[in-house]
C-alpha positions, 0 to 999 in steps of 0.5 A: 500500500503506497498511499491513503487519501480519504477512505480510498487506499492506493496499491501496487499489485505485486509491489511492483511499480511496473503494474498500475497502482490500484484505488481500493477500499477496505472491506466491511470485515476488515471494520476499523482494522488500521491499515496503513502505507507500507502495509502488505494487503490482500485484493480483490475485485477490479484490478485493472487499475482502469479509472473509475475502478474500485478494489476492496482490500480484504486482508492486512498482513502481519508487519515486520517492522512498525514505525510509530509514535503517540502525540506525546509522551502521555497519550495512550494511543499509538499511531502508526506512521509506516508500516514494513519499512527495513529502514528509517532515515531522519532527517536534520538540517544543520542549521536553518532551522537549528537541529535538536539532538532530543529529537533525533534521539527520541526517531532513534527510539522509535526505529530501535523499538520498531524494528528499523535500521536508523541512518542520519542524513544531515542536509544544509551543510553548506550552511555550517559544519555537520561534523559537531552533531554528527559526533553526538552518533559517533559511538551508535555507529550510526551512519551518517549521510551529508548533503549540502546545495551546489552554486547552483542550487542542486543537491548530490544525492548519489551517497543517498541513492545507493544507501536506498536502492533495493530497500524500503526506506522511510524519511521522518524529521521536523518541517523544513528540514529538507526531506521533500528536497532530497525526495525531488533529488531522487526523483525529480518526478516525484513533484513534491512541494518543497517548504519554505522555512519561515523567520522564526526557525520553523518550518511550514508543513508540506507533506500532508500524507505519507506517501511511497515513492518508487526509486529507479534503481529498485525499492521505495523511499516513503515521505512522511510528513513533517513533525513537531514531537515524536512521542514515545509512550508505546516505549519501554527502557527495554525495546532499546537494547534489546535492539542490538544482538549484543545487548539483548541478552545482557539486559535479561539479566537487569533487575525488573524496571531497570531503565538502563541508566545506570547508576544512581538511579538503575546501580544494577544495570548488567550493561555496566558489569558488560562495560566492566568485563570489557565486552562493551565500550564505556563510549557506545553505552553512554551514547545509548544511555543519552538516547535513553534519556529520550524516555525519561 
């Protein structure tokens, strides 16, 4: 499922974009059964894809990854952003306006406890130095992606492409960043509006509706729209950890509702006695701990 636009959800048969897309609606058994871009569906009635035509989307399969995020940090109810996605790419301009590290670690967050391989792509960096914030991600060995304007207005979008091609990818970050940007960079077809930032340092929203984007080279980049809080009331300390093969374990043995911190507030934390054993840096479990604090 590509797109959703007012009770009518776009699919491509196959997930394939060689095939005509295919306007559906959902069927009456399904109720309010959430379904969402990137989520794998079943089909039937006119798939044709002719105008005028009407499919009715009869089944939603299990996801194997979920991206989600809730108002804020008090509310109870989960919205899914994207479904299925391997990757999340967040977005941040490094100046213009100003970047939040709070806010790159509470995406981070969300696609540990989802399921999604996190890249950073920093935008603007003809405007100022990328190397300061992108050490704060240093020691999660997180990869970083620069991308900075030309003389002549364009953007080099090659390093981007070949960490997308094949995959699917969603781009998540506050309004004008530049994400609508980097999708036109992609795919100059793909005619998504580009925000103006505004003289406060906020930008205007310009992507309404997650979308997903075919690439040439083989996978699909899904735009999200531009966010303001990326809440995380759906987390616990332990999604966190537990997203790394060699923390997961470890922290089975941590004593129940330890938050991961360390002391004072969490002194029996087991990833300390892995830092103490010299299987885990003291480098990377403070930066994991500094996103932690993302839910405290």
């Amino acid at each position: 499922m590509i797109g959703v636009d007012r009770g009518r959800w776009t699919c491509v048969p196959g997930g394939d974009d060689a095939n005509p897309p295919v306007t559906a609606m959902r069927a009456r058994e399904l109720g309010r059964t959430p379904i969402v871009v990137g989520d794998r569906v079943d089909l039937v009635g006119d798939l044709s894809g002719a105008p005028d035509t009407l499919a009715r989307i009869v089944r939603v399969a299990e996801r194997a990854t979920v991206l989600r995020r809730t108002a804020d940090d008090t509310d109870p109810y989960e919205r899914v952003v994207v479904a299925n996605a391997e990757q999340l790419v967040i977005v941040t301009a490094v100046a213009d306006p100003t970047p939040r590290t709070g806010f790159v670690d509470r995406c981070l967050v969300a696609a540990y406890a989802g399921g999604l391989t996190p890249l950073l792509c920093l935008t603007k960096a003809d405007l100022a130095d990328p190397g300061p914030f992108a050490g704060h991600y240093a020691d999660l060995d997180i990869p970083v992606l620069v991308t900075r304007r030309d003389a002549a207005g364009g953007i080099d979008s090659t390093a981007l492409a070949g960490a997308l091609a094949g995959r699917v990818t969603a781009l998540v970050g506050h309004s004008g960043v530049g994400k609508s940007t980097l999708v036109n960079a992609l795919l100059p077809d793909a005619e998504r509006a580009v925000g103006v930032v505004s003289g406060v340092g906020k930008g205007r929203h310009t992507t309404t509706a997650a979308l997903a984007l075919p690439l040439g080279g083989g996978g699909w980049v899904v735009d999200t729209p531009g966010i303001r809080s990326f809440g995380l009331a759906h987390v616990t300390p332990d999604d966190v950890p537990a997203a790394f093969d060699d923390l997961a374990a470890a922290v089975e043995g941590c004593p129940r509702g330890c938050g991961h911190l360390g002391p004072p507030a969490d002194p029996e934390c087991a990833l300390d006695e892995l830092v103490g054993r010299g299987m885990l840096r003291r480098e990377r479990l403070a930066a994991l701990r500094r996103v932690l604090v993302a839910l405290r």
